[in-house]
Each structure stands twice: as C-alpha cells, then as structure tokens.
BASEKOL-287892 format. One record per atom (N, C-alpha, C): z, x, y. Coordinates in steps of 0.02 Angstrom, whole numbers, padded with zeros to 5 digits, always signed. Atoms other than C-alpha are relative to their C-alpha. Layout:
<rs>
ZXY...
</rs>
This chain:
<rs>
-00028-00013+00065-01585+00796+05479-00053-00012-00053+00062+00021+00061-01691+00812+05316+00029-00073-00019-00012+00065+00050-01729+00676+05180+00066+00021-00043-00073-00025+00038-01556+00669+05115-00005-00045-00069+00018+00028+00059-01623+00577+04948-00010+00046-00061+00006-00086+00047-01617+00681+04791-00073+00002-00040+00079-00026+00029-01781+00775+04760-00021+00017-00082+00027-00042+00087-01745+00839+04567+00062+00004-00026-00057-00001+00045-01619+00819+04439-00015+00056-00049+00003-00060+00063-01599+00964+04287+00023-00050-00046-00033+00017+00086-01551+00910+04108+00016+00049-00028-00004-00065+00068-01496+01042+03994+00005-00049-00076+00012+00058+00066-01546+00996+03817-00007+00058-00065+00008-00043+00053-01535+01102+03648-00053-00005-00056+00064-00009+00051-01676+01038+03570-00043-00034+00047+00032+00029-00058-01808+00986+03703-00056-00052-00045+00047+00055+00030-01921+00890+03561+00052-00057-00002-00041+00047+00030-01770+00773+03519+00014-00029+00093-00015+00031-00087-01741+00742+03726-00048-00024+00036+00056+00023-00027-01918+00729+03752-00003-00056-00050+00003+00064+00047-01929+00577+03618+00066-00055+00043-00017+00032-00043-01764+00509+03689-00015-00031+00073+00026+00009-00095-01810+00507+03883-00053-00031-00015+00104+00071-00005-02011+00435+03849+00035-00048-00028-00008+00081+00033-01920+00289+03724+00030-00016+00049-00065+00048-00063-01767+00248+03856-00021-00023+00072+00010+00024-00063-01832+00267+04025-00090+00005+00007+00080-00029-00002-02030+00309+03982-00009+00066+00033+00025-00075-00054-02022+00478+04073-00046+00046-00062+00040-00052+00042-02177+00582+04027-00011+00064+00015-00032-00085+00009-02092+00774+04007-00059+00022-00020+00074-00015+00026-02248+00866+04009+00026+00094+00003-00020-00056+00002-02206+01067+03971-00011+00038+00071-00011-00014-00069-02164+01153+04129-00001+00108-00001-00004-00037-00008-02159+01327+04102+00041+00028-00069-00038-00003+00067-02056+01424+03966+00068-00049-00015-00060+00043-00009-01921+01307+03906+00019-00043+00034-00010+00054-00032-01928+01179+04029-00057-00028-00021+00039+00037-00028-01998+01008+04053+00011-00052+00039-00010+00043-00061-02033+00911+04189-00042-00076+00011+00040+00083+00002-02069+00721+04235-00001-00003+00073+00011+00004-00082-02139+00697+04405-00022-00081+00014-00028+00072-00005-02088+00529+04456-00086-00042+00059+00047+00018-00070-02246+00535+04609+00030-00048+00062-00058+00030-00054-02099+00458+04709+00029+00056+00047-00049-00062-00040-02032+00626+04787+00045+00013-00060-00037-00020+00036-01944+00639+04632-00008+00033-00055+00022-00058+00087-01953+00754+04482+00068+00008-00057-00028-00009+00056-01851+00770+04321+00008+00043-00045+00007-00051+00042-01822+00936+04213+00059-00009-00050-00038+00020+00063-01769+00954+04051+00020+00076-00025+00008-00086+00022-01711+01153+04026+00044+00022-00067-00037-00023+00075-01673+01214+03854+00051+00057+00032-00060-00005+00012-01504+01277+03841+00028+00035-00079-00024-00029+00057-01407+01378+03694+00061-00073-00036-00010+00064+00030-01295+01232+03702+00055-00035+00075-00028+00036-00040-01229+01087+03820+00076-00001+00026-00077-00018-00036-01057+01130+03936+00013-00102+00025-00028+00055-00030-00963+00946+03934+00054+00027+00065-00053+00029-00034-00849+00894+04067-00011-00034+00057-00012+00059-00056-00818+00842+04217-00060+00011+00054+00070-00012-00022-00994+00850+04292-00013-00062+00057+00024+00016-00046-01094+00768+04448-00042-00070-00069+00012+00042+00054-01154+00588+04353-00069-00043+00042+00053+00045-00013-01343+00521+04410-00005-00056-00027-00002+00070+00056-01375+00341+04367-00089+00000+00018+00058+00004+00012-01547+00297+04311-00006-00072+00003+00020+00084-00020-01612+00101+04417-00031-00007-00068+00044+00049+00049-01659-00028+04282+00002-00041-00009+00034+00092-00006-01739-00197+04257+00061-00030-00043-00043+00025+00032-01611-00231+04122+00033+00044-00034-00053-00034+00037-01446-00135+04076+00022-00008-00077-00028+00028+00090-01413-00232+03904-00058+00031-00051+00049-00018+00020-01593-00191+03861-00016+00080-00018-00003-00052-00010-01573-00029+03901+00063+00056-00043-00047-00012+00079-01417-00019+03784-00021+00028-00047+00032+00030+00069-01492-00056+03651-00043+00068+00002+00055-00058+00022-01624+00081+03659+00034+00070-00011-00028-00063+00025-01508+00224+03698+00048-00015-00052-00047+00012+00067-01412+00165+03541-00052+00004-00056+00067-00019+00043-01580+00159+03449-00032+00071-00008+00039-00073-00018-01644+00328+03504+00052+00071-00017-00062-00049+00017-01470+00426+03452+00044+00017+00067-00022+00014-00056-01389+00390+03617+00075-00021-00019-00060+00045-00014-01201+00326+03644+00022-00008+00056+00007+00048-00057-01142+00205+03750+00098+00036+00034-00051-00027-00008-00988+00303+03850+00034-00041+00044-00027+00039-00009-00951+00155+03962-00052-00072-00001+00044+00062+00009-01016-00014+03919+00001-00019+00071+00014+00052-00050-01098-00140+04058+00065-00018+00032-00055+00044-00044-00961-00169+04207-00054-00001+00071+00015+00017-00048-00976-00242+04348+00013+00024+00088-00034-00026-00082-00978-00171+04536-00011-00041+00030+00006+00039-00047-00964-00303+04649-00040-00022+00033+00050-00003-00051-01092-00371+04763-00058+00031-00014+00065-00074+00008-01202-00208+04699-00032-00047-00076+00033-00003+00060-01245-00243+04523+00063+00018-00077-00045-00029+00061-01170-00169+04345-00047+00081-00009+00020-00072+00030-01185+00017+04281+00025-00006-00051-00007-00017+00080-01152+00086+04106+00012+00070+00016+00049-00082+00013-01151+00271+04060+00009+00015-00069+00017-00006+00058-01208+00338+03937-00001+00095-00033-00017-00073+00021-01201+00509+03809-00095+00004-00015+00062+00005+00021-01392+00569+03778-00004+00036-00058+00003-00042+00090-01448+00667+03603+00019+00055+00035-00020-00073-00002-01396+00816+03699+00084-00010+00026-00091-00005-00016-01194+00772+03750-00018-00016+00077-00005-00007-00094-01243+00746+03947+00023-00048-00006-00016+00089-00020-01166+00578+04030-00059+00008+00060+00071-00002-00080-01293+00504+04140+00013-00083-00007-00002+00102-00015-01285+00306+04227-00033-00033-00003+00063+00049+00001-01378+00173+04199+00025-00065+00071-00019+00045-00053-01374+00050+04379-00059-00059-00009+00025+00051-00042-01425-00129+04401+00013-00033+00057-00018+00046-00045-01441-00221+04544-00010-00059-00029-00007+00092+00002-01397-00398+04574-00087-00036-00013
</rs>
C-alpha cells in the first residue's frame, strides 16, 4: 500500500497577497509564486502547500486540516493579529493534546493541533 500521509493541501484565497502575509506571520510558510495564480510552500517533508486564487471562497461543510504547533494560545493570538478568527477556541482532546480552529483572511476553517 502507498504512503497514506497527505502529500499537498490546496487553499483557495481571493487575494493571494493578504494569504501570503497571513500564512508567513502564523505558521512561517514561505508561498513562493507557483505558476499563474498559485502559490506554493514546500514543507521539504513530503509535504507541499498551495494557495490558488479563487473569484471567491465556497464556505461549508468542508474536509478540516489541522496545522501541529509548539503553542496553540500563541498561535491564537497571531491569527487574531493577522485578520484571522478564532472559530473554536483551545479544547481539549484527551490523552492527544488540544486543537482550535480557526477562520483565515480568506473564510477557510483550518485546525490548529497540540500535542501533550
């Protein structure tokens, strides 16, 4: 069976300067222009990151990645700094850690996970 680990996430984003400023302040990803209208952050982990301009962002009930980090509260704080909102504050999963999720300058939800 392949690597069943996920190789590449998409973003859709309506203004890709305002997502590229978010994403480098919050998680440091450096979105380097990828082709027309995209950009991409290549993790050198097997993982990659695209950011594809969009006319404009389809909410709902969507597939929800969480993004590992050293500190969730810390991590607050920035996507609240950066034009971010906080769509579920810091809870706790058991045993695992705490997640959050969060809204980005473009309307996506996306997770923030700590471990214990």
């Amino acid at each position: 069976m392949a690597n069943q680990l996920i190789g590449h996430v998409e973003i859709p984003a309506t203004d890709l300067d305002r997502a590229t400023v978010f994403y480098n302040n919050v998680f440091s990803w450096d979105l380097k222009a990828f082709g027309k209208g995209y950009l991409l952050h290549n993790t050198k982990l097997g993982m990659t990151v695209g950011v594809r301009k969009v006319e404009k962002v389809l909410n709902g009930d969507t597939t929800i990645f969480h993004v590992n980090v050293t500190d969730i509260e810390q991590t607050i704080e920035k996507v609240k700094s950066y034009g971010g909102k906080i769509a579920r504050e810091k809870t706790v999963i058991p045993v695992y850690g705490w997640y959050a999720l969060i809204n980005d300058t473009e309307g996506n939800v996306l997770g923030l996970y700590q471990s214990h």
